[in-house]
C-alpha atoms as one frame of an Amber mdcrd trajectory, in Angstrom:
protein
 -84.318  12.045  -6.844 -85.192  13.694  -3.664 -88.342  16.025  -3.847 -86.473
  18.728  -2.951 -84.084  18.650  -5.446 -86.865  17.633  -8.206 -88.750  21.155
  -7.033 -85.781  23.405  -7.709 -84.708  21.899 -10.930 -88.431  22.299 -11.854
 -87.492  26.107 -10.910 -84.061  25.886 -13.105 -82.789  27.175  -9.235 -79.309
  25.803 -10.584 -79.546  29.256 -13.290 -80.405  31.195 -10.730 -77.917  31.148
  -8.059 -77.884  34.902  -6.512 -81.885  34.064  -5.929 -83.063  32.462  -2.635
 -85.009  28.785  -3.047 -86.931  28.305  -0.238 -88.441  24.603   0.054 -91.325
  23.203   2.549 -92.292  20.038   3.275 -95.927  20.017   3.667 -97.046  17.970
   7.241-100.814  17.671   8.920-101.625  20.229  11.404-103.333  17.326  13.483
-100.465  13.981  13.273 -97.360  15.834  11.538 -97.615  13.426   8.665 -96.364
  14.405   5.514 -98.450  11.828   3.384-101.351  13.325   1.538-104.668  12.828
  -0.859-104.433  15.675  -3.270-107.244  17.726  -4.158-107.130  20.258  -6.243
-109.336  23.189  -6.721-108.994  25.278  -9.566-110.348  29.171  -9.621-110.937
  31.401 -12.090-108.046  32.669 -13.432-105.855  30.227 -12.967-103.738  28.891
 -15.733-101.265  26.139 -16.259 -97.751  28.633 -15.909-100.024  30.650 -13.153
-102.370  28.514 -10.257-104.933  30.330  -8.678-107.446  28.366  -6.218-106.594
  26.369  -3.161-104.851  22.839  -2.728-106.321  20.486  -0.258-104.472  17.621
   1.298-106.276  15.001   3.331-103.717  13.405   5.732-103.248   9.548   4.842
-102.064   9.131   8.295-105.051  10.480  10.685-107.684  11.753   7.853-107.199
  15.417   8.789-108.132  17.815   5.879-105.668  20.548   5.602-105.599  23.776
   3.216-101.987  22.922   1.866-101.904  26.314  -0.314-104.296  28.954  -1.461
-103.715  31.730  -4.230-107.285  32.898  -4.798-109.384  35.565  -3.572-113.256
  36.457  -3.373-113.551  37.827  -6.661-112.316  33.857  -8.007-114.854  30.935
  -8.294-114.290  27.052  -8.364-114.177  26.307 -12.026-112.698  22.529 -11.457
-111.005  20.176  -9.744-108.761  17.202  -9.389-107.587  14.398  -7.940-104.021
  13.458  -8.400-103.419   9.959  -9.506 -99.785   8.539  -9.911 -99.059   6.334
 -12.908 -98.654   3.244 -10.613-102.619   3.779  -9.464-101.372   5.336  -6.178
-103.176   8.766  -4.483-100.882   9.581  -1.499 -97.933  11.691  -1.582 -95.491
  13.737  -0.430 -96.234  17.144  -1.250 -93.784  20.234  -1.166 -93.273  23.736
  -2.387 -90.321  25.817  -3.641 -90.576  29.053  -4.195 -88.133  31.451  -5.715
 -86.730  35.079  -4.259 -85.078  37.511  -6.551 -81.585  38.114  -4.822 -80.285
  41.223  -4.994 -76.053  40.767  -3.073 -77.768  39.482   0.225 -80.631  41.650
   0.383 -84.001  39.918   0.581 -86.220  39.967  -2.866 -89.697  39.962  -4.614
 -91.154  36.630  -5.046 -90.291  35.444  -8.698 -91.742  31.906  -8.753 -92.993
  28.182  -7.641 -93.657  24.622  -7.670 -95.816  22.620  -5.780 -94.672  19.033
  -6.461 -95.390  15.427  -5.419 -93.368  12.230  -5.052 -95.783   8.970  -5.040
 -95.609   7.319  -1.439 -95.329   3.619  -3.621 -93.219   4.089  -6.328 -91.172
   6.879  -5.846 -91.958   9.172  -9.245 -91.739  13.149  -8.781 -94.334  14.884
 -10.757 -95.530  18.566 -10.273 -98.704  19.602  -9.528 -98.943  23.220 -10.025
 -96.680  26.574 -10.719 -97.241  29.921  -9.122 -95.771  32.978 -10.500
């Protein structure tokens, strides 16, 4: 399954159909790669239906490190972090989001909620990594 379409059945988007689904590919500022080591910073607050803290990607291709996403402000504090490993062993993937607008007959909504997901650059699994709401 494309990541794409993994990220908006993570988001049930198919139950949702008047809502917008919005989905981004994640690519380095620096090479354009989409191929990323996952690191992921947890801040206070943050829970497993709600993320809060930043998402760092370092860019397989060139090395860059980019800020892929950040929810977190300066009342929040690092309280962990990890590394995303696939099953196979493997650290790089691609890395999107999906996020889901309330529709209201064609008139833009409030943010309702999101996915940042992975597929492994080896063997090909999906997984997600966070969800916003």
């Amino acid at each position: 399954m494309e990541l794409e379409d993994f990220a908006r059945e993570c988001l049930a988007a198919d139950r949702h159909p008047g809502d917008d689904h919005f989905f981004t590919l994640y690519r380095c500022k620096s090479c354009g790669s989409s191929l990323f080591r996952l690191t992921i910073e947890h801040h206070t607050g943050s829970q497993e239906w709600n993320f809060r803290g930043i998402i760092w990607g370092e860019c397989a291709g060139c090395g860059y490190l980019c800020r892929l996403f950040t929810f977190t402000g300066e009342h929040r504090q690092p309280v962990s972090e990890e590394r995303p490993v696939c099953n196979c062993g493997n650290r790089i993937f691609f890395t999107g989001q999906c996020e889901r607008y309330e529709g209201e007959e064609g008139i833009p909504g409030f943010f309702d909620t999101g996915v940042i997901a992975g597929k492994c650059s080896q063997c090909k699994r999906n997984r997600v990594f966070v969800i916003t709401d």
